[in-house]
Structures are given as C-alpha cells and as structure tokens.
C-alpha positions as CSV (number, residue, x, y, z in Angstrom):
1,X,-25.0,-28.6,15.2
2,X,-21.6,-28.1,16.6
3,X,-19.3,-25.4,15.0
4,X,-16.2,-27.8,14.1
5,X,-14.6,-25.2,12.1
6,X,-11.3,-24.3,14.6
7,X,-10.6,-20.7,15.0
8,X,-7.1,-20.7,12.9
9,X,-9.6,-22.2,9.7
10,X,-11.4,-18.7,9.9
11,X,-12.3,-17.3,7.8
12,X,-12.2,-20.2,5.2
13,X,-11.8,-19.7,1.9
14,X,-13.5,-21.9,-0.9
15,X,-12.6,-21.2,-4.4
16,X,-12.3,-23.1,-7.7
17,X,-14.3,-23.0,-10.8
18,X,-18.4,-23.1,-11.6
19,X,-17.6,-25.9,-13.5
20,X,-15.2,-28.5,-14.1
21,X,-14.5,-28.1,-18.0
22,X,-11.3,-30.3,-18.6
23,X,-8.4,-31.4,-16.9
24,X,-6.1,-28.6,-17.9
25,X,-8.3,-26.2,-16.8
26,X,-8.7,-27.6,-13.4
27,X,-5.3,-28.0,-12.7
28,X,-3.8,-25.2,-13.9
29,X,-6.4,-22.8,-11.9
30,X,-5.7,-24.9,-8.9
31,X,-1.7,-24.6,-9.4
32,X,-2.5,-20.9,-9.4
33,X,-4.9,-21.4,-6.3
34,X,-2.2,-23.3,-4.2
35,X,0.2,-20.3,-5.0
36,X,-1.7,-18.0,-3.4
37,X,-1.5,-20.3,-0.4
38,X,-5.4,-18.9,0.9
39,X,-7.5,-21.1,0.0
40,X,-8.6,-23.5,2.6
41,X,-10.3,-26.1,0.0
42,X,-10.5,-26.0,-3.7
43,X,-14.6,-26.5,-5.6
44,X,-15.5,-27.6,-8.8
45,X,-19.1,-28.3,-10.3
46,X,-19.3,-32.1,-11.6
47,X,-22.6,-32.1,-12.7
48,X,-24.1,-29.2,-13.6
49,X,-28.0,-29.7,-15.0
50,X,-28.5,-26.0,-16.3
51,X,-31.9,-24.1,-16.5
52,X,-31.7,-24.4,-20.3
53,X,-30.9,-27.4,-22.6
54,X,-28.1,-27.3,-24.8
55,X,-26.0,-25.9,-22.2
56,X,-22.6,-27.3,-21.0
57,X,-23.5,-29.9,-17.9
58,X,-20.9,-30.9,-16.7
59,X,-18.2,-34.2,-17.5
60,X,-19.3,-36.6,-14.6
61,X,-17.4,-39.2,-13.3
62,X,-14.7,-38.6,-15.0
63,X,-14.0,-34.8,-14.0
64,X,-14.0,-36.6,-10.3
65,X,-10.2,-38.0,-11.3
66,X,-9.2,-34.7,-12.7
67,X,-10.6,-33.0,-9.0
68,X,-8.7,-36.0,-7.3
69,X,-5.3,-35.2,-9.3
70,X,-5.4,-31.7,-7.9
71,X,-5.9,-32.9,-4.5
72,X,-2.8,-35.3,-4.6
73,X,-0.6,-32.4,-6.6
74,X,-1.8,-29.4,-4.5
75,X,-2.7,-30.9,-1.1
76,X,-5.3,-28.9,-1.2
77,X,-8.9,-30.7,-0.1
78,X,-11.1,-30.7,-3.0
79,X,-15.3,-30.1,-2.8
80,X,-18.1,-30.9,-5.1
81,X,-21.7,-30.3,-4.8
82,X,-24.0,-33.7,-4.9
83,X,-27.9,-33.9,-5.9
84,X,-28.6,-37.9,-6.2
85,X,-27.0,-40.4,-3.8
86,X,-25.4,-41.9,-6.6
87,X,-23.2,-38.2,-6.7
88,X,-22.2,-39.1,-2.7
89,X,-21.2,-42.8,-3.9
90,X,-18.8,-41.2,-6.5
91,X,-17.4,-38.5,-4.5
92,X,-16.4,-41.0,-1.5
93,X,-15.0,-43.5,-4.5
94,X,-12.8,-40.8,-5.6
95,X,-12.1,-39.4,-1.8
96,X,-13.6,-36.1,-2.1
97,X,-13.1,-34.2,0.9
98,X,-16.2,-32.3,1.5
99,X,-19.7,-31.9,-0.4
100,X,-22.2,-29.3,-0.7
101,X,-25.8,-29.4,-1.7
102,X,-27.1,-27.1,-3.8
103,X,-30.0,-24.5,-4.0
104,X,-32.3,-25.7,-6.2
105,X,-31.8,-29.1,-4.4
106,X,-32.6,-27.8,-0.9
107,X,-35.8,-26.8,-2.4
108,X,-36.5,-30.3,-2.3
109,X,-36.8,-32.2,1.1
110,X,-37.7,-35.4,-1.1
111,X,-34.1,-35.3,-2.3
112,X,-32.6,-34.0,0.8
113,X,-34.0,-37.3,2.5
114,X,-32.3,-39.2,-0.5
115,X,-29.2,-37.2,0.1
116,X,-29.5,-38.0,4.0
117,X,-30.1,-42.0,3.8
118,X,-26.9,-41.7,1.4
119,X,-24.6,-40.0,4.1
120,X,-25.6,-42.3,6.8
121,X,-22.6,-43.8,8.6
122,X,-19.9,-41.4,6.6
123,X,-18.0,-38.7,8.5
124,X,-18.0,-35.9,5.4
125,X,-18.5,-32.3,6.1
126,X,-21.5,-31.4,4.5
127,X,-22.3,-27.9,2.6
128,X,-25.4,-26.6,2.5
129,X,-26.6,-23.7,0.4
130,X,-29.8,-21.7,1.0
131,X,-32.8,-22.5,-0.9
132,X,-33.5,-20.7,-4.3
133,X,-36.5,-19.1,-2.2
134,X,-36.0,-16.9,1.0
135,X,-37.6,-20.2,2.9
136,X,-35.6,-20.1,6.5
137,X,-37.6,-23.1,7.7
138,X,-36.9,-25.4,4.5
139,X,-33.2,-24.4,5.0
140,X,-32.7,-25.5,9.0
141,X,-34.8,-28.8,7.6
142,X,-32.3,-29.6,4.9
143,X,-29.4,-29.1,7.7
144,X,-31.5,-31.0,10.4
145,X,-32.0,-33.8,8.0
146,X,-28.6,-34.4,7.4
147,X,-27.7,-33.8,11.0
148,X,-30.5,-36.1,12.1
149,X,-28.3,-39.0,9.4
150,X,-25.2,-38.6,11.3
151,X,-23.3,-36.1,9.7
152,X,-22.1,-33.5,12.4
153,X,-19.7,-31.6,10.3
154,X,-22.5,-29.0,8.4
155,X,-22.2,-25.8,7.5
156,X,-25.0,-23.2,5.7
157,X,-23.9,-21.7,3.0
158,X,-25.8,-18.2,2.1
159,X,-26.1,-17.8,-1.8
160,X,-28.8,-15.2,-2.3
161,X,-32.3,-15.6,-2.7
162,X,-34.4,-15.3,-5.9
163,X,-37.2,-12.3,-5.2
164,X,-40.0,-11.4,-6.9
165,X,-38.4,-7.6,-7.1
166,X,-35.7,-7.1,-9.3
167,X,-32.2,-5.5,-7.5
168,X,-28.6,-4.9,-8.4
169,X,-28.1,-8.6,-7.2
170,X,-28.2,-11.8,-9.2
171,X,-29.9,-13.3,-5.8
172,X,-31.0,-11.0,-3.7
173,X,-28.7,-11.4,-0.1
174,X,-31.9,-10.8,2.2
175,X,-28.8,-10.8,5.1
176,X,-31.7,-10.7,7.4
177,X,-32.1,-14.2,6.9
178,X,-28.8,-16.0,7.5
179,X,-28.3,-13.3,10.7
180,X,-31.8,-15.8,11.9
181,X,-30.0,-18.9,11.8
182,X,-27.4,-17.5,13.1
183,X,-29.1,-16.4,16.0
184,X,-31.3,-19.8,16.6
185,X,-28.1,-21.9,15.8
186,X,-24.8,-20.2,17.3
187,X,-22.7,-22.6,16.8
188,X,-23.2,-23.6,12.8
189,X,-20.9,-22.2,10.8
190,X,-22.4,-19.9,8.0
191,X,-20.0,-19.3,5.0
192,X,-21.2,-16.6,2.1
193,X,-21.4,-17.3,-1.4
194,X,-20.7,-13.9,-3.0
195,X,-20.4,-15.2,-6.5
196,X,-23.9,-16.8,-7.1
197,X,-25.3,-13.4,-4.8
198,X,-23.5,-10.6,-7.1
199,X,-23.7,-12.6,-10.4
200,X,-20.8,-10.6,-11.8
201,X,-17.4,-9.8,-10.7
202,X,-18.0,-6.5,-10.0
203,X,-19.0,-6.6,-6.5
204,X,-17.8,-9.5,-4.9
205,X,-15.3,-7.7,-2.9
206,X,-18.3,-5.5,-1.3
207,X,-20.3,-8.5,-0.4
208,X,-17.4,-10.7,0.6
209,X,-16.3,-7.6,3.2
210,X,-20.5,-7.3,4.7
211,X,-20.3,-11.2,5.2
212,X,-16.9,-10.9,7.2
213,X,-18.5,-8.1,9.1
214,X,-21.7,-10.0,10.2
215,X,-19.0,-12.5,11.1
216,X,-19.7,-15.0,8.7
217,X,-17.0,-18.0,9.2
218,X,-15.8,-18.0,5.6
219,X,-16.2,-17.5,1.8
220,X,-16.7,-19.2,-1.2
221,X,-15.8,-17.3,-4.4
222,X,-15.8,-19.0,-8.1
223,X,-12.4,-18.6,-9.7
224,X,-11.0,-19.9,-13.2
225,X,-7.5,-19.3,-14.7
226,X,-9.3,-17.5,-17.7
227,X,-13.1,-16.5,-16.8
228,X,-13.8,-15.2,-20.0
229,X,-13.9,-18.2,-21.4
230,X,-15.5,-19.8,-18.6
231,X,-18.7,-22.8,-20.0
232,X,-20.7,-21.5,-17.2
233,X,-21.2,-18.4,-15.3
234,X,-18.3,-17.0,-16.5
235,X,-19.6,-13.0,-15.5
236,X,-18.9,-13.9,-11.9
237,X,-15.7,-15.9,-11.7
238,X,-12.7,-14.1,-11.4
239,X,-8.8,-15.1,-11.9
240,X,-7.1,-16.7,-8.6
241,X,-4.7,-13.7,-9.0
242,X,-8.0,-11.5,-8.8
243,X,-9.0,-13.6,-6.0
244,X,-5.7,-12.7,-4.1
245,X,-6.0,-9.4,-4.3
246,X,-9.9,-9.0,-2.9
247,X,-8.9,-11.4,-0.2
248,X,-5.5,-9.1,1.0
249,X,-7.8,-6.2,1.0
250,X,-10.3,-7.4,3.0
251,X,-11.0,-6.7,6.8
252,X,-10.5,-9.3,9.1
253,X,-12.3,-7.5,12.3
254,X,-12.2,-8.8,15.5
255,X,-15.7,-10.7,17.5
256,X,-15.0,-8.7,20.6
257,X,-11.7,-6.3,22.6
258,X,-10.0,-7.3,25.2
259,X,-9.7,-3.8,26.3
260,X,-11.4,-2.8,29.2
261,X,-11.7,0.8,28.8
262,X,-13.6,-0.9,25.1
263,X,-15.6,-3.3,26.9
264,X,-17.0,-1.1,29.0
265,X,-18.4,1.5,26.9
266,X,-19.9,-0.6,25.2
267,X,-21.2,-2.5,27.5
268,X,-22.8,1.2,28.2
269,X,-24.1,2.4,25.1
270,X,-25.9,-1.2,24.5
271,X,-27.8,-0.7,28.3
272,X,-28.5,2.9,26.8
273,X,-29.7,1.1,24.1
274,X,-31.9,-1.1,26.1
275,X,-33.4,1.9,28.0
276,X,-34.6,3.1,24.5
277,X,-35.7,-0.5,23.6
278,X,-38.1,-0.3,26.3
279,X,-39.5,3.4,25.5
280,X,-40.0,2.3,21.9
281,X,-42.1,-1.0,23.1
282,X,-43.9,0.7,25.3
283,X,-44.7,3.5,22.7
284,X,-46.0,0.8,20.2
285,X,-47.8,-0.6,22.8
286,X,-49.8,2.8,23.6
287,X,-50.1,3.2,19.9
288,X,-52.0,-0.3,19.4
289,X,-54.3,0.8,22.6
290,X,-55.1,3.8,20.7
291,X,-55.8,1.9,17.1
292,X,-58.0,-0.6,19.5
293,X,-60.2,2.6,20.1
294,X,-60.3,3.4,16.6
295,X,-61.4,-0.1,15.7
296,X,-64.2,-0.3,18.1
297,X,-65.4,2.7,16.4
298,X,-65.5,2.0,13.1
299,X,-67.0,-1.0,14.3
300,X,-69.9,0.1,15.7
301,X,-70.8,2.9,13.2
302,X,-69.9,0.4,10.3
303,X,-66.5,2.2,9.1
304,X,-63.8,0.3,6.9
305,X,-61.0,-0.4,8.3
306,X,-58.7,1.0,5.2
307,X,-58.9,4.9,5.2
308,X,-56.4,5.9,2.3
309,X,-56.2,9.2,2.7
310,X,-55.1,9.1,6.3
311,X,-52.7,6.6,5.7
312,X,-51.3,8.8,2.7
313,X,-51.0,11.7,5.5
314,X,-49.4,9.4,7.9
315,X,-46.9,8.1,5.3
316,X,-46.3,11.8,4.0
317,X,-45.8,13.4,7.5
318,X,-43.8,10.5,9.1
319,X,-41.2,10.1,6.4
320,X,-40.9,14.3,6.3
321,X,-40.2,14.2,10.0
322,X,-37.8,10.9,9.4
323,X,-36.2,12.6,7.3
324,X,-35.8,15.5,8.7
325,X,-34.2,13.3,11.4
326,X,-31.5,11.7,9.6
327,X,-33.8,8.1,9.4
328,X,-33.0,5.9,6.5
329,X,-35.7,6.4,4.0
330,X,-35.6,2.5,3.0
331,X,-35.6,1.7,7.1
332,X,-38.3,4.5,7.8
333,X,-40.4,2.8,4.9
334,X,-40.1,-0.5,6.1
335,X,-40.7,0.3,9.5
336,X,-44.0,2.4,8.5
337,X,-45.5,-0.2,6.5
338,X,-45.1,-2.8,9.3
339,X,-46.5,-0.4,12.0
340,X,-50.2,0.2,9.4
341,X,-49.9,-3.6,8.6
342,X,-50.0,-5.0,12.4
343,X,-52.8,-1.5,12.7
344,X,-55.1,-3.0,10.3
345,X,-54.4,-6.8,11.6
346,X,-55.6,-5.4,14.8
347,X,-58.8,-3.5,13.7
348,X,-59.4,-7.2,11.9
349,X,-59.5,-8.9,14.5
350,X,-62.1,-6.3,16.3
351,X,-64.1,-5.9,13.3
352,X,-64.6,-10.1,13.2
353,X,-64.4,-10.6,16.6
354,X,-68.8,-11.4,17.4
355,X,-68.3,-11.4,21.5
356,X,-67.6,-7.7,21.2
C-alpha cells in the first residue's frame, strides 16, 4: 500500500453533500465549492439505505449524471461511495473519479470481496472508511482485499467508531486506532472524516485541526449550499462558505525542521525520553515479580485473587499522588486499570498453573 497522494495534494480536501438531493442542489453547492478553489475532489451520496424506512435514499442512477455535470462544469473530480458491484459498474459508466466504501459495508468482508472481484483490472482510487465497530483488523482486511484485487490507489478513511459508552461524539474518534495503522502501514494515506465523528457542526473545526496534527493526509467534511434543509444529516453539514472559513483557520504544521539547532534538541529530549522508557519498563517489570510473590501466596493458602479493598486503596492513593503530580486523571485511570488488569492475569495464570 503505497502512499500515491503527492506532497502538493496535502492535505486533501473532500467536501460535498451527505446526499445527492437534486440537480440544483448539487450544482449550485459545487459552483460555490469550486469558488473557494480548496477542495481537492467534490462527494455526494448516491445511494443512501438509511437505518430507518421511510427515510430519503437516495436518486440512483440518475443523481450519477447530475455528479458527472459538476465534474465537466467545475473540473473538479467527483466521489461516490459504492456497496454492490453493480454501484462500481455505474460509477465507471458515468466516469467517477474516485470511490469510497462505506462503514457499515466494511463491517462486511462478504461484500468487501464482492466489492474487490468488481474493481479487478480498474485503476480507481479507492476510499475506505473504518468499520462502524472499533475493529482494526476488519479494517486493514477490507484495504488488503482491495489491494490484493489490484487496486493500489487506497486510502483509510477514519469516521469514528460506534462505542458502547455514550460521549460528546456522534462516533466516538478512538484516535488510538487510526495512529495503529498508521504505524503498521506508513505509507497509506489516512484522511479524517470529522463530519460523521462530531455529528454536528459544532466541532468540526476542533477535530479537523487534531487530525492535521496527528498528520492525517487530508479531510473530508459534508457541505450543502443550505444545510438546514439538508434530506439527510443535515446537523453536521455546513455551507462551503463555512467550509472556507474552518479550512483558512486551520494549522498546517510542519512533519519535521530543517533547523539544526531544532533537530537536535529534539533529538535530545526523545533519548531523555528513552532513558525514562527504560526505568518505567524495568519498574513494571519489578512490580509483576512482586505480584508473582503475592500470587504464589494466595495460592498456597487458598486466597482469591480479587481483594477489593486493596485495590480501592491502591486506586485512592495512586490517583491522590497523580494528581498531586500534574497526571491526567483520564490517563492516570486508564493507566491504573491496565496495571491491576495484567496483576490479576498474572496471579491467573499461577493460581491455574498445576506444575506449580
């Protein structure tokens, strides 16, 4: 998975409407798009199956002239997301210039295989979007299945995931997630969604900024020359003049300096960084030796392994000292509850083990 996105297309900017409502409406958003002269490719929903019945779904077909129209008066390339192969068929009849798979679809790899056999033998760049469920190993097989048809030109996108706890977010970002494929695959280009993350207008200039400064290599917001009257998630479109304004005010940081005197103290504070690395490994390590201890015992003298009121006392007393040392109290629970959970996987493991 090759990153064929050229440095001058960062970041790239995706934007058009959730859904393609008429051809009015697509063209004049897109006129208004084009003037902002930003937006890298214009997106529009073709088919959109809602949750619901009885809710707008989308014209079909014949919404793929109106998308094609705005690509011969704009210039601008024009995107629409595909489910069924017969969706690829119909964007390539009507020379759509890049697709995108969709969450729910990703879910899915029964249709992603469709999807796959469909793209064989085409050179479109291919979207794809995160599942609905934080899933990192169903998302790299979507993007390996239609790698593994010949498509090279894929990108993730990172939409949000839906979570079991409820948050400020429509979908949840988990940015822990997308920084993992990141890492195992350097060179595919991740572009955020912060539309379908925030649900609402509100915040999409806050998430659109985090995902330029976690270097994502573009964005794609949902925009509509009157949102409020929007067919479909209209709470999180916003007008392309709106969509000017977020994009002028974000910052574009730089990857890396090509100052020395820059380079090199950084290059400092990350081997200081590394020293402490190593002291905080080698202090988990001592701390597991010690819970070994404390499992043989309980073993032999037929303890449980759960104690709640020590754990209450370690809970109280480490996050008062955290605290106290300027910790964040979401990190320094996090980090707590990870440190008991591996504890009591380790005094498992003693308690079942029959050699000892």
């Amino acid at each position: 998975m090759s990153n064929w996105l050229s440095a001058s297309s960062r970041p790239l900017l995706i934007s058009g409407p959730c859904s393609a409502e008429s051809r009015e409406q697509l063209i004049s958003t897109a006129d208004a798009l084009a003037k902002t002269g930003l937006v890298t490719a214009f997106r529009a929903g073709i088919w959109k199956p809602r949750t619901r019945l009885n809710s707008f779904e989308g014209h079909g077909e014949k919404a793929l002239s109106w998308i094609k129209e705005v690509k011969e008066k704009t210039g601008m390339p024009v995107a629409a997301e595909v489910a069924r192969p017969k969706h690829v068929e119909l964007c390539l009849k009507y020379d759509v210039d890049i697709i995108w798979i969709g969450a729910r679809s990703v879910v899915n790899p029964f249709s992603i295989q469709e999807l796959a056999e469909a793209l064989t033998n085409t050179n479109i760049p291919v979207l794809i979007k995160n599942p609905v469920n934080p899933d990192l190993q169903l998302w790299i097989g979507a993007l390996e299945r239609i790698n593994k048809a010949g498509i090279d030109k894929l990108a993730a996108i990172h939409r949000g995931f839906n979570t079991w706890n409820k948050t400020k977010y429509k979908n949840t970002p988990l940015w822990e997630i997308p920084i993992e494929l990141k890492r195992l695959f350097p060179k595919l280009p991740v572009i955020c969604d912060p539309s379908h993350i925030c649900g609402n207008r509100t915040m999409i200039k806050e998430v659109a900024q985090y995902a330029l400064d976690l270097d994502m290599d573009g964005l794609m917001i949902e925009s509509h020359i009157n949102p409020g009257k929007a067919l479909s998630d209209k709470n999180q479109q916003i007008t392309p003049i709106k969509l000017k304004k977020i994009i002028e005010k974000l910052q574009i940081r730089k990857t890396t300096s090509s100052e020395k005197e820059i380079t090199d103290t950084l290059a400092e504070l990350r081997r200081k960084i590394d020293m402490v690395d190593y002291k905080i490994l080698e202090a988990l390590t001592e701390r597991m030796n010690v819970v070994k201890n404390i499992g043989y015992l309980k073993k032999n003298n037929k303890i449980t392994i759960l104690q709640i009121k020590r754990w209450n006392n370690i809970i109280h007393n480490r996050k008062e000292t955290g605290l106290k040392l300027g910790i964040n109290k979401e990190f320094l629970n996090e980090l707590l509850n990870l440190i008991h959970k591996e504890a009591i996987n380790v005094q498992k493991r003693i308690m079942n083990d029959n050699n000892n």
